[in-house]
PyMOL Python script that loads the backbone (N, CA, C, O; Angstrom):
from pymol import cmd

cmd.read_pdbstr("""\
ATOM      1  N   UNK A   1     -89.579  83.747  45.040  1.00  0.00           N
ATOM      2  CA  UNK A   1     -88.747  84.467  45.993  1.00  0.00           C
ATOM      3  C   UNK A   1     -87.284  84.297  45.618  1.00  0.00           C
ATOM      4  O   UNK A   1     -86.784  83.256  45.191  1.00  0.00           O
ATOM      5  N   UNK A   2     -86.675  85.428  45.827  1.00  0.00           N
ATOM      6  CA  UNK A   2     -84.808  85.347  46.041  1.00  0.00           C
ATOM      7  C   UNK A   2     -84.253  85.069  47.158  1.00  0.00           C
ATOM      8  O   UNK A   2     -84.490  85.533  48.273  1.00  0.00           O
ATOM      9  N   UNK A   3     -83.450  84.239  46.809  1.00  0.00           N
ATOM     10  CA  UNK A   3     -82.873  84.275  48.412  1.00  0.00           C
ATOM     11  C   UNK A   3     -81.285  85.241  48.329  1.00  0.00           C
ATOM     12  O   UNK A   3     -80.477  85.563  47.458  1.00  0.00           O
ATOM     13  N   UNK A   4     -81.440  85.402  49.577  1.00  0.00           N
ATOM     14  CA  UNK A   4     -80.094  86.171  49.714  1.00  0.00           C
ATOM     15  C   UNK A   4     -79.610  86.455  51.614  1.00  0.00           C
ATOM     16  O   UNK A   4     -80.267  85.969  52.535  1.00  0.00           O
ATOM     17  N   UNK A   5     -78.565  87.181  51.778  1.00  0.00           N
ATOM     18  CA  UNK A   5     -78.114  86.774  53.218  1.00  0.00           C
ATOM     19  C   UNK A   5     -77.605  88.521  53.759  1.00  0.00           C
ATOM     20  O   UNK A   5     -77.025  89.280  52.982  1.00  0.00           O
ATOM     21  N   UNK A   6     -77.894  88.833  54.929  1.00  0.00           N
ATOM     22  CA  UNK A   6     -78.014  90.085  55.120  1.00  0.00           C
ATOM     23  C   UNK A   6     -77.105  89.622  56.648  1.00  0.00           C
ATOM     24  O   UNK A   6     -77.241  88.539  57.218  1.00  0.00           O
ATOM     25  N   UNK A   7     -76.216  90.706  57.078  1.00  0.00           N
ATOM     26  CA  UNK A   7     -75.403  91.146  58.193  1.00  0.00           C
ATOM     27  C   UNK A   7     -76.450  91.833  58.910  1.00  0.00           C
ATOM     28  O   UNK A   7     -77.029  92.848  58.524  1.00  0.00           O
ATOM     29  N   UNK A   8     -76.623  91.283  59.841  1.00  0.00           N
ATOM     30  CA  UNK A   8     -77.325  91.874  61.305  1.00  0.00           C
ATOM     31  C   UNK A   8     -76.528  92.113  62.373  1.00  0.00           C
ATOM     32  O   UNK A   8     -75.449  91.524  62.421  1.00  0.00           O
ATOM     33  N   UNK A   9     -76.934  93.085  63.504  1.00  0.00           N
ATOM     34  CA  UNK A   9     -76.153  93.173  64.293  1.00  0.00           C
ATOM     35  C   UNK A   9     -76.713  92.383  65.339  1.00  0.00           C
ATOM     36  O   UNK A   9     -77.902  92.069  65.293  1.00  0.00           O
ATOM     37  N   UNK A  10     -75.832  91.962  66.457  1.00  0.00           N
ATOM     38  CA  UNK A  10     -76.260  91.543  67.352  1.00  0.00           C
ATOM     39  C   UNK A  10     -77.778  91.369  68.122  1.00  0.00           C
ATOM     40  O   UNK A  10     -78.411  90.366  68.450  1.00  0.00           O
ATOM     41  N   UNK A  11     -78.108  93.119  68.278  1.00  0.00           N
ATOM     42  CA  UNK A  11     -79.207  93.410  68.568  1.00  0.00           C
ATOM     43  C   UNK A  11     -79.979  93.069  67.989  1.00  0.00           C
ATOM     44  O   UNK A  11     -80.876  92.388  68.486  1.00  0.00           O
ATOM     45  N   UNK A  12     -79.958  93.363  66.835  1.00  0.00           N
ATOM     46  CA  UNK A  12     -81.165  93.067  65.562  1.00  0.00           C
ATOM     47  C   UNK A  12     -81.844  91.909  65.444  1.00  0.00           C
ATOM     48  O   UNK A  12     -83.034  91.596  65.433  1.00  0.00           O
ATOM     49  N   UNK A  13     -80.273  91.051  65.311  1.00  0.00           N
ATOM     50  CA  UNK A  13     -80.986  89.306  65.523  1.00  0.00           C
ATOM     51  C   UNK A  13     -81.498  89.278  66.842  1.00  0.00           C
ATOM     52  O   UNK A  13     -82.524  88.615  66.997  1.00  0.00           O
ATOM     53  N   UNK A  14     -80.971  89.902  67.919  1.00  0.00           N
ATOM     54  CA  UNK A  14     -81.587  89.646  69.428  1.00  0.00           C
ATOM     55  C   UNK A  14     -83.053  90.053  69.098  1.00  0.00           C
ATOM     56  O   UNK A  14     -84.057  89.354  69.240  1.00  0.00           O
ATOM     57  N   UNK A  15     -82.991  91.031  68.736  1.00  0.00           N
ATOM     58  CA  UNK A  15     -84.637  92.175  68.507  1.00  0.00           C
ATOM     59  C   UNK A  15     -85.569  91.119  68.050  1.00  0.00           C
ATOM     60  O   UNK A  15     -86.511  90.667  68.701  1.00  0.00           O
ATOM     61  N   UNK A  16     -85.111  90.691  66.559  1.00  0.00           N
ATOM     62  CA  UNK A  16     -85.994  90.041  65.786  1.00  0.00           C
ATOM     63  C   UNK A  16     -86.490  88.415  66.196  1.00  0.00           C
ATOM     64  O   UNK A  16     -87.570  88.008  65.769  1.00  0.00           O
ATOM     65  N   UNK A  17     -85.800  87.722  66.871  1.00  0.00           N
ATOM     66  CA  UNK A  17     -85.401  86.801  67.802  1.00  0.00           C
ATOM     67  C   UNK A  17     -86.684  86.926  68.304  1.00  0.00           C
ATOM     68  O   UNK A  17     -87.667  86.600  67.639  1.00  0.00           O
ATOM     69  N   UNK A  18     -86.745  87.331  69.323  1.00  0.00           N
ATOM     70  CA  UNK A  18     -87.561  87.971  70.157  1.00  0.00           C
ATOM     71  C   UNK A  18     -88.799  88.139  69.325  1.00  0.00           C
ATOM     72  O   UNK A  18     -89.678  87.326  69.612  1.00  0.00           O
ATOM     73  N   UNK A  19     -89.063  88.898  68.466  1.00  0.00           N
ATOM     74  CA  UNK A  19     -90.177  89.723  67.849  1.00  0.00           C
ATOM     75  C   UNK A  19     -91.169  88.315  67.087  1.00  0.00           C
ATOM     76  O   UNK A  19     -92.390  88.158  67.103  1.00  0.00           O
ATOM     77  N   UNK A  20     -90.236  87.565  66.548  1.00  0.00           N
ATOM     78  CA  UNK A  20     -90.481  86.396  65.957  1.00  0.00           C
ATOM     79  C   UNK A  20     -91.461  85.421  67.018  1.00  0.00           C
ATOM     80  O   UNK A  20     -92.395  84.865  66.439  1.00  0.00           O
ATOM     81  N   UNK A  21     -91.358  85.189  68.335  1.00  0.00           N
ATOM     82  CA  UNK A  21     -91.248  84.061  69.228  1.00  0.00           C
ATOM     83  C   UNK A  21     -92.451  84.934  69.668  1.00  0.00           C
ATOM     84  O   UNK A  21     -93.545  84.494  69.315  1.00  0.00           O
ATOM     85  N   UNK A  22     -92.451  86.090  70.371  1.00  0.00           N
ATOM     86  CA  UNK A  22     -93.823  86.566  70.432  1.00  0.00           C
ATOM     87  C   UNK A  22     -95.171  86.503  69.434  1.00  0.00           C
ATOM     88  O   UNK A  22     -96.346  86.265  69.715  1.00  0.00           O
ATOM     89  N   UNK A  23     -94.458  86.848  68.018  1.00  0.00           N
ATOM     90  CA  UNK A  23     -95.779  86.595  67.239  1.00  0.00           C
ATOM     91  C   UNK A  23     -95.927  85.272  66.615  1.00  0.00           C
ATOM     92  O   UNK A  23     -96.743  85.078  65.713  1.00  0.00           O
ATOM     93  N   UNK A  24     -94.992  84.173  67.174  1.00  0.00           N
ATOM     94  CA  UNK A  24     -95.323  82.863  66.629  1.00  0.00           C
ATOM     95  C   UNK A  24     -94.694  82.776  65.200  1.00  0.00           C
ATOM     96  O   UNK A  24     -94.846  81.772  64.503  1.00  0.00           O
ATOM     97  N   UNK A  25     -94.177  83.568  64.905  1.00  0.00           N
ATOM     98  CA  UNK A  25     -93.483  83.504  62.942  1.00  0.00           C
ATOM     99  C   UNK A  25     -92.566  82.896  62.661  1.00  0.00           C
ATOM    100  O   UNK A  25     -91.774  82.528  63.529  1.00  0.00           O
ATOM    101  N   UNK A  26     -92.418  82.639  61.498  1.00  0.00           N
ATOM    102  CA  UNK A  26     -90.793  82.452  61.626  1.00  0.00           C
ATOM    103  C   UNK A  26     -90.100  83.667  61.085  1.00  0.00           C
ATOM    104  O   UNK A  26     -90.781  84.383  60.351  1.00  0.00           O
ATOM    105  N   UNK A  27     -88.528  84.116  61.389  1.00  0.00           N
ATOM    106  CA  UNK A  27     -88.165  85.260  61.603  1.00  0.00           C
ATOM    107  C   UNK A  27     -87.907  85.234  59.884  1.00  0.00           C
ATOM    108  O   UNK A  27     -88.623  86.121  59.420  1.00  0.00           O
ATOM    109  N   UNK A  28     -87.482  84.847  59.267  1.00  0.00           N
ATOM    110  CA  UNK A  28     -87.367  85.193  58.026  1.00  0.00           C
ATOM    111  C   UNK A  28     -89.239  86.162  57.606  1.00  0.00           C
ATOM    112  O   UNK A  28     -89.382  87.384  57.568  1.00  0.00           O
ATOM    113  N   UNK A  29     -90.275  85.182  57.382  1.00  0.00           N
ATOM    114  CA  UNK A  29     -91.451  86.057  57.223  1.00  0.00           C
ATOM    115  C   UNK A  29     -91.773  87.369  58.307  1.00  0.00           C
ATOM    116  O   UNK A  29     -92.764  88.087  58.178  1.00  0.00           O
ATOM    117  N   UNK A  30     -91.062  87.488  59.058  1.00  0.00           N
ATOM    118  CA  UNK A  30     -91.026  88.449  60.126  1.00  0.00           C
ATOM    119  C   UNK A  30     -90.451  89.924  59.532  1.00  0.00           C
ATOM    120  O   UNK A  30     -90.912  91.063  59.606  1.00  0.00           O
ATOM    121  N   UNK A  31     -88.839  89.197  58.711  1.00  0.00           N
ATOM    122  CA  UNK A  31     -87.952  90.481  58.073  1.00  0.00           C
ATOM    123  C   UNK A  31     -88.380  90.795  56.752  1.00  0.00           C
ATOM    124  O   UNK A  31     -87.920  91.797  56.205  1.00  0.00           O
ATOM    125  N   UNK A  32     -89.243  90.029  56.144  1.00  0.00           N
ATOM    126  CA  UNK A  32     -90.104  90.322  54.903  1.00  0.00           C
ATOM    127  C   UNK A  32     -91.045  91.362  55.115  1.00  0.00           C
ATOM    128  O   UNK A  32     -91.061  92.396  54.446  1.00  0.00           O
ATOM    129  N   UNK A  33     -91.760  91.125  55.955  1.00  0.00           N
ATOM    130  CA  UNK A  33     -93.434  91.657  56.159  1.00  0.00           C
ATOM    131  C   UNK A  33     -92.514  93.413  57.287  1.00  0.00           C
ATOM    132  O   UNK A  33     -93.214  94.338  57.701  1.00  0.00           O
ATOM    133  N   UNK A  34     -91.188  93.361  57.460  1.00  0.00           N
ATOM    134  CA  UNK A  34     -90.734  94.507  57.907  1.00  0.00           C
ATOM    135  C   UNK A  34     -90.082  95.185  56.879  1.00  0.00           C
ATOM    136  O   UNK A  34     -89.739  96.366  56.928  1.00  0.00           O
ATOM    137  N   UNK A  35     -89.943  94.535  56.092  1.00  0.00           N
ATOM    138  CA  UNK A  35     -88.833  95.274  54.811  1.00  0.00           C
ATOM    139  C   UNK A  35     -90.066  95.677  54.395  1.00  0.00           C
ATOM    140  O   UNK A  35     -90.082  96.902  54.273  1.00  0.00           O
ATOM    141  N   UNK A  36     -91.166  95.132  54.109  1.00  0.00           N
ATOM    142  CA  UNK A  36     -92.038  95.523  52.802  1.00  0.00           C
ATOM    143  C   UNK A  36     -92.211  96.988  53.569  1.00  0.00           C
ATOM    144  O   UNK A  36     -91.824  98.102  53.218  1.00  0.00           O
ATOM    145  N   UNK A  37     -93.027  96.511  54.889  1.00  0.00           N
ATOM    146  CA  UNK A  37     -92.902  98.112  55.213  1.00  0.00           C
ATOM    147  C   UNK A  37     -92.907  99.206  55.400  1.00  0.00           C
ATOM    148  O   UNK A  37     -93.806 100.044  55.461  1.00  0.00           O
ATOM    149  N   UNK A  38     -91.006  99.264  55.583  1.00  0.00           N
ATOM    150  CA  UNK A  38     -90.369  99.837  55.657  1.00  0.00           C
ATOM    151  C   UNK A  38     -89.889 100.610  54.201  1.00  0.00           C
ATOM    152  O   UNK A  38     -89.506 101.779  54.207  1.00  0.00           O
ATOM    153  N   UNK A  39     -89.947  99.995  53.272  1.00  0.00           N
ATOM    154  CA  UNK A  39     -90.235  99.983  51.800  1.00  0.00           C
ATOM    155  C   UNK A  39     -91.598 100.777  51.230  1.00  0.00           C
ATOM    156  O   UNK A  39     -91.687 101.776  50.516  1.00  0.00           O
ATOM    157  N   UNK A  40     -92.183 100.291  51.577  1.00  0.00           N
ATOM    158  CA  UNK A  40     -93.706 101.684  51.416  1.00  0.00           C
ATOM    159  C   UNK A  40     -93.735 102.419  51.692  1.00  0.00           C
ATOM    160  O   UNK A  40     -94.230 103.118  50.808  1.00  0.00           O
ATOM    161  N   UNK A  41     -93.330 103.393  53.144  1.00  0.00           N
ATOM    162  CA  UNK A  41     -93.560 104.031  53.717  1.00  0.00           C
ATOM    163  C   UNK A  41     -92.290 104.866  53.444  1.00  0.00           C
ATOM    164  O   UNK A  41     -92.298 105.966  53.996  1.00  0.00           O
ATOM    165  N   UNK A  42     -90.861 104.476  52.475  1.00  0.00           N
ATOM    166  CA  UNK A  42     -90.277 105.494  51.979  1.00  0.00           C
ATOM    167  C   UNK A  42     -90.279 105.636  50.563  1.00  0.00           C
ATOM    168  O   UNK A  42     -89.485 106.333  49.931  1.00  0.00           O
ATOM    169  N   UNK A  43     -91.603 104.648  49.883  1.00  0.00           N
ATOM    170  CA  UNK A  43     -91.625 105.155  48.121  1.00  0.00           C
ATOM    171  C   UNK A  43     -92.143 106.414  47.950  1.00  0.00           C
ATOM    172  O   UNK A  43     -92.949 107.093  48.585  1.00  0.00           O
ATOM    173  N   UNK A  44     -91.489 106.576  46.934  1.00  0.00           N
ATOM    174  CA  UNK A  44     -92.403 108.352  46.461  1.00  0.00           C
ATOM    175  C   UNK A  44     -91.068 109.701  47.267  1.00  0.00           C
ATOM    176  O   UNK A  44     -91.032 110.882  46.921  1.00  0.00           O
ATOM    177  N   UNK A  45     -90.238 109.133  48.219  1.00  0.00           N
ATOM    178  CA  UNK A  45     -89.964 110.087  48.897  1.00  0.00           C
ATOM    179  C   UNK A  45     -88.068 110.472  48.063  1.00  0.00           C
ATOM    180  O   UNK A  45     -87.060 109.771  47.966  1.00  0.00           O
ATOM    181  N   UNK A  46     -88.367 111.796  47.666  1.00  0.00           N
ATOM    182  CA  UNK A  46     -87.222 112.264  46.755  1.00  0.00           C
ATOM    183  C   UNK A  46     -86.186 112.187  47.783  1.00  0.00           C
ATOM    184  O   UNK A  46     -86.351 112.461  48.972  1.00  0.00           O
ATOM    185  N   UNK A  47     -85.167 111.815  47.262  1.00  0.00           N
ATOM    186  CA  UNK A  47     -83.705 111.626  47.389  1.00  0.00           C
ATOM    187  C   UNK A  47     -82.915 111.695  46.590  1.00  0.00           C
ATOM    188  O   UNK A  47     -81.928 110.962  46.644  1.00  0.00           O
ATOM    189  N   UNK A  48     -83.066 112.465  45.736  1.00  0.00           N
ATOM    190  CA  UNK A  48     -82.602 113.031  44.648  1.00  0.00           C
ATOM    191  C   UNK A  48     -81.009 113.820  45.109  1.00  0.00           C
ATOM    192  O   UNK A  48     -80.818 113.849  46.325  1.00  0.00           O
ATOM    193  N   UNK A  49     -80.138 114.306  44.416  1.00  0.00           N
ATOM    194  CA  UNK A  49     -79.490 114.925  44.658  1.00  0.00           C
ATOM    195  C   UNK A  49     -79.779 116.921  44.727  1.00  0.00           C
ATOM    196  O   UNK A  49     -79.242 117.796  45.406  1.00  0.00           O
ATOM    197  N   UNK A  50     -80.975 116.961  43.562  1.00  0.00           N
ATOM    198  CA  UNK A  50     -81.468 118.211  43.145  1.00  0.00           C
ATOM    199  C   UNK A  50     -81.866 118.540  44.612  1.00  0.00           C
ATOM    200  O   UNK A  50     -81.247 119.527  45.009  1.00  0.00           O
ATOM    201  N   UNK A  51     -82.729 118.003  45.556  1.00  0.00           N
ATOM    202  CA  UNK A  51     -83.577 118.119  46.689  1.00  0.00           C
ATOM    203  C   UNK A  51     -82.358 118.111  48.025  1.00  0.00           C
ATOM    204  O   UNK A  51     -82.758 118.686  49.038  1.00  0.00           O
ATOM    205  N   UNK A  52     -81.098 117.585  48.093  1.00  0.00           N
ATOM    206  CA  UNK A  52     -80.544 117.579  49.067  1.00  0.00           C
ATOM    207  C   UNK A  52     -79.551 118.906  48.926  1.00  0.00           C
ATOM    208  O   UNK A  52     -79.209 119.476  49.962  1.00  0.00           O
ATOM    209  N   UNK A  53     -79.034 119.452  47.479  1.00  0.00           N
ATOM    210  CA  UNK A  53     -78.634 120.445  47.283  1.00  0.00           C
ATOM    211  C   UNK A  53     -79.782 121.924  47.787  1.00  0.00           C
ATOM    212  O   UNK A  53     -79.489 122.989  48.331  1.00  0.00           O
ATOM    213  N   UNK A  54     -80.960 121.445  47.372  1.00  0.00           N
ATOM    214  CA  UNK A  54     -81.801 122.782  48.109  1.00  0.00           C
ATOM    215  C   UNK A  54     -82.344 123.207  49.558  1.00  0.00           C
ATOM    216  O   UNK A  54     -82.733 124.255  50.074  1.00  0.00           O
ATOM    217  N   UNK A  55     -82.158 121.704  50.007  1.00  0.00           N
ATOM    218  CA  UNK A  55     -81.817 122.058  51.322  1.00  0.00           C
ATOM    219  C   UNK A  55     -81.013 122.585  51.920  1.00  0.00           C
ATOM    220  O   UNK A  55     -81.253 123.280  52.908  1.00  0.00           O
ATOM    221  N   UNK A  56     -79.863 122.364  51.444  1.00  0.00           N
ATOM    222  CA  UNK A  56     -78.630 122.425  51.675  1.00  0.00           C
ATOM    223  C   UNK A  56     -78.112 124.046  51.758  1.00  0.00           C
ATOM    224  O   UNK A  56     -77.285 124.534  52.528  1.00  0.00           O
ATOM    225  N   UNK A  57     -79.097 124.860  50.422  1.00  0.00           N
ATOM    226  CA  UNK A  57     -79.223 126.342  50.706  1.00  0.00           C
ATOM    227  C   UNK A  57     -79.944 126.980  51.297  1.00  0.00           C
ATOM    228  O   UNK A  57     -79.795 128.176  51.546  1.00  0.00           O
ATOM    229  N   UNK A  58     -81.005 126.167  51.675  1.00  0.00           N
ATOM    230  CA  UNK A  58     -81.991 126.416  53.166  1.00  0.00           C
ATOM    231  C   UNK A  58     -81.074 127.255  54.098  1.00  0.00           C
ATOM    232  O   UNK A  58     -81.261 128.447  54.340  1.00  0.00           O
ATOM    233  N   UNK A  59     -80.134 126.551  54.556  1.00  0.00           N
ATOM    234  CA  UNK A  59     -79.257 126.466  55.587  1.00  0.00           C
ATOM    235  C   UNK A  59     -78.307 127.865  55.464  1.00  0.00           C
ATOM    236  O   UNK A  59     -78.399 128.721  56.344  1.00  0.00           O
ATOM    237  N   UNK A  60     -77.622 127.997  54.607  1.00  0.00           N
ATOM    238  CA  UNK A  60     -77.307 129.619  54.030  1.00  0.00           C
ATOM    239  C   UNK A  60     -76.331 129.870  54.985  1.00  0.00           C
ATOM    240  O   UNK A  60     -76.328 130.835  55.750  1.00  0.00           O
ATOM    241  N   UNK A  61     -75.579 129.069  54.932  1.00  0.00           N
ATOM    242  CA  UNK A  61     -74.326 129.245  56.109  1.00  0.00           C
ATOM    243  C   UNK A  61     -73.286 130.452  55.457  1.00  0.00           C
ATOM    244  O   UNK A  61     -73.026 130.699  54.279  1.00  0.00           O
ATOM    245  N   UNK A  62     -72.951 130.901  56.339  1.00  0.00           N
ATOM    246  CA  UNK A  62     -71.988 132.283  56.115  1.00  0.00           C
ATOM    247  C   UNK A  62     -71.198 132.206  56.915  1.00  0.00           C
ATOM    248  O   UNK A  62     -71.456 131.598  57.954  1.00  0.00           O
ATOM    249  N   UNK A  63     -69.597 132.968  56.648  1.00  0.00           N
ATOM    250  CA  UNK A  63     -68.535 133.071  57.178  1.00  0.00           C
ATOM    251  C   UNK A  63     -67.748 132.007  57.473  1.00  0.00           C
ATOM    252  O   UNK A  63     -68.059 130.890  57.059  1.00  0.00           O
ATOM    253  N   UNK A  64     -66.415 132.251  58.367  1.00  0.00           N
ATOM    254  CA  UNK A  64     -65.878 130.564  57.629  1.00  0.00           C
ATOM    255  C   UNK A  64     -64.622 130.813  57.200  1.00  0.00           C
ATOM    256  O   UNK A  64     -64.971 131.993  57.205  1.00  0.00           O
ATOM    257  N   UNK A  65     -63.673 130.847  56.891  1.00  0.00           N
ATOM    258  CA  UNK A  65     -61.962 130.986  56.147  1.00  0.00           C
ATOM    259  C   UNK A  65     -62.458 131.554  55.071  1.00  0.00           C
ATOM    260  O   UNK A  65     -63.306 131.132  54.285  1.00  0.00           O
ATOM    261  N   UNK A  66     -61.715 132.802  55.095  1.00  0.00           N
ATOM    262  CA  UNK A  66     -61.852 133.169  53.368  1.00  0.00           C
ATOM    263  C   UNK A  66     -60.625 132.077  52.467  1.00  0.00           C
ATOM    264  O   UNK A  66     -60.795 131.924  51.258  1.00  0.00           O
ATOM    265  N   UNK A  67     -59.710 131.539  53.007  1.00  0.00           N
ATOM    266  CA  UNK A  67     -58.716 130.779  52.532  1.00  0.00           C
ATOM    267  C   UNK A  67     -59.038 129.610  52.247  1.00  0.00           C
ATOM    268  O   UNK A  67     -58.091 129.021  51.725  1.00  0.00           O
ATOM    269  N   UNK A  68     -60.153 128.853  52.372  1.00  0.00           N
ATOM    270  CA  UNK A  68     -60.448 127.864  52.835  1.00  0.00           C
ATOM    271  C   UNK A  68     -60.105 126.806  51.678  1.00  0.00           C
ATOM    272  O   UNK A  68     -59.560 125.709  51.801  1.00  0.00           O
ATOM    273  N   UNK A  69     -60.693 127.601  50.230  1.00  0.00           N
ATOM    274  CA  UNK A  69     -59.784 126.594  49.144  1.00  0.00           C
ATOM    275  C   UNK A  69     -58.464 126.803  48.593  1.00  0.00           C
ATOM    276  O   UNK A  69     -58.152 126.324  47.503  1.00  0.00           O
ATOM    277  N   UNK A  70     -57.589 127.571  49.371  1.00  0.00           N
ATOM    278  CA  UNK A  70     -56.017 127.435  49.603  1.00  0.00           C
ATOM    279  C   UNK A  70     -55.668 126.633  50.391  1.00  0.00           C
ATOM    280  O   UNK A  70     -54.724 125.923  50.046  1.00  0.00           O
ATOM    281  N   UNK A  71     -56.113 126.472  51.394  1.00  0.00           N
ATOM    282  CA  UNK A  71     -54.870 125.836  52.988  1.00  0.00           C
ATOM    283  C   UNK A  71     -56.753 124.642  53.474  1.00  0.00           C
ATOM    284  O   UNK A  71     -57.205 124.435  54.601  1.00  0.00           O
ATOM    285  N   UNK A  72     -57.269 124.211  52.257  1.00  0.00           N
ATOM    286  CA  UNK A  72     -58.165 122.864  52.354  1.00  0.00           C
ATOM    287  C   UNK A  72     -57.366 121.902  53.514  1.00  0.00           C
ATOM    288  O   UNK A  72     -57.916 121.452  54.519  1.00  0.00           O
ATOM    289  N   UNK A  73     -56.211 121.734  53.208  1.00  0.00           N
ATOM    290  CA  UNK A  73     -55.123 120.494  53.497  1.00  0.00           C
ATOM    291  C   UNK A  73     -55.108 120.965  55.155  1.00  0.00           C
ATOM    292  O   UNK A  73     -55.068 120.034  55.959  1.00  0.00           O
ATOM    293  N   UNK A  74     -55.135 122.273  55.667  1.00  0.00           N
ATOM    294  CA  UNK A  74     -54.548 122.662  57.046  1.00  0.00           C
ATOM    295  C   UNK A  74     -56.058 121.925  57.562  1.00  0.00           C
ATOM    296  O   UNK A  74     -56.257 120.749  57.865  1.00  0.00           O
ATOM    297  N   UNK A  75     -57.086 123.165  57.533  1.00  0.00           N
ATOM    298  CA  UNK A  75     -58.631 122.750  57.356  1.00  0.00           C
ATOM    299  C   UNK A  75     -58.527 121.194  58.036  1.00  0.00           C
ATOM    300  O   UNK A  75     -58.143 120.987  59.187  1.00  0.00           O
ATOM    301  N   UNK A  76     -58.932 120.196  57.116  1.00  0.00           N
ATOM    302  CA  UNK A  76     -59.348 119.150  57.423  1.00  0.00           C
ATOM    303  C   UNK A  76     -58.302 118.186  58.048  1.00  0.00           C
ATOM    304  O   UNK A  76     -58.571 117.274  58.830  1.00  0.00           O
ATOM    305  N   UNK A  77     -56.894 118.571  57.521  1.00  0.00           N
ATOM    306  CA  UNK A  77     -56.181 116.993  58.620  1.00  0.00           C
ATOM    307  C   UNK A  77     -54.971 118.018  59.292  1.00  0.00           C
ATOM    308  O   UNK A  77     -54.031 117.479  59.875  1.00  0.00           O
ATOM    309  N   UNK A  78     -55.028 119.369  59.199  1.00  0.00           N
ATOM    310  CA  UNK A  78     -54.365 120.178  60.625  1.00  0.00           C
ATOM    311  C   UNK A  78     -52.701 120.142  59.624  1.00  0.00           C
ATOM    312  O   UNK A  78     -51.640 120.030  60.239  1.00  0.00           O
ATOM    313  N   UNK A  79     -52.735 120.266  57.920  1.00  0.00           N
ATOM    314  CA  UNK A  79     -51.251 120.612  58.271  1.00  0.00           C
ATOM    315  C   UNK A  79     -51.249 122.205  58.109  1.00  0.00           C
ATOM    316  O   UNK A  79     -52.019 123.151  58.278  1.00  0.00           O
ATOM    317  N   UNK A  80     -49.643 121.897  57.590  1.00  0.00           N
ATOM    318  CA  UNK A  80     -49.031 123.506  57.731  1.00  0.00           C
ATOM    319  C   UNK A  80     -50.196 124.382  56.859  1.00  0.00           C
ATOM    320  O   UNK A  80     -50.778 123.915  55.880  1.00  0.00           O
ATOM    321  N   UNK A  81     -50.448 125.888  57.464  1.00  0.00           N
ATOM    322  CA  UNK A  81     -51.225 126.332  56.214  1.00  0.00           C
ATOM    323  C   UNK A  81     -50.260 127.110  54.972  1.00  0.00           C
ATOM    324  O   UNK A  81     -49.183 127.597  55.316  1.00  0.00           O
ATOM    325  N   UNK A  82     -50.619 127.179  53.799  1.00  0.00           N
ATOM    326  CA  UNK A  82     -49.550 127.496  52.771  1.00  0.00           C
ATOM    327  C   UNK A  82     -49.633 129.121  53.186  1.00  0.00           C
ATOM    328  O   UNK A  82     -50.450 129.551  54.001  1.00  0.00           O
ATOM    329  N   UNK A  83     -48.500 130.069  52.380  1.00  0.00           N
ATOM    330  CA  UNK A  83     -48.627 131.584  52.836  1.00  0.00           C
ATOM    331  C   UNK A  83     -49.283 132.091  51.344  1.00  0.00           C
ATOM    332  O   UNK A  83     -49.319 131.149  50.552  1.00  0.00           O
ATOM    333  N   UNK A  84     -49.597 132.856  51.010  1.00  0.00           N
ATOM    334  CA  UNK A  84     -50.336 133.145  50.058  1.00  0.00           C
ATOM    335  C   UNK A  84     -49.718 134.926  49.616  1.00  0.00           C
ATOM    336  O   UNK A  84     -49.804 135.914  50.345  1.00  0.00           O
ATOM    337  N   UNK A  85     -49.326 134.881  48.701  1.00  0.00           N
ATOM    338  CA  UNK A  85     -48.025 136.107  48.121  1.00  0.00           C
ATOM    339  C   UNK A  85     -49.626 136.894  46.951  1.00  0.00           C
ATOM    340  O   UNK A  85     -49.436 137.864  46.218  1.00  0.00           O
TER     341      UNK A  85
END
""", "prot")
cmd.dss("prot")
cmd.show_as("cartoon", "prot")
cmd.util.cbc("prot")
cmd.orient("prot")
């Protein structure tokens, strides 16, 4: 085994706390036997970039600023928009 040290939130340790004391474990073999899993049950599953891009045209969004890659800067943090000659 590796050891290593993971940030939990409050809850989590509360959760697991808990989850541990009910099934008698100790919580470390508790977050093992949940990672594993949690770990199986997302192998095999694409996350690819190819697969989030084709979703992504699923969606087929239309309309929108025709300017939008001129005045990007107004768009996202509200400044001036440029005038366009």
């Amino acid at each position: 085994m590796v050891r290593t040290q993971v940030y939990l939130t409050e809850e989590q340790h509360k959760t697991l706390t808990h989850l541990a004391k009910v099934r008698n474990q100790p919580m470390a073999e508790l977050v093992r036997e949940l990672l594993a899993k949690g770990l199986h049950e997302n192998v095999g599953k694409d996350i690819s970039g190819k697969t989030a891009m084709k979703n992504l045209f699923k969606i087929r969004a239309t309309g929108g600023p025709t300017d939008l890659s001129t005045n990007l800067d107004h768009y996202l943090y509200g400044g001036p928009k440029k005038q366009v000659i």
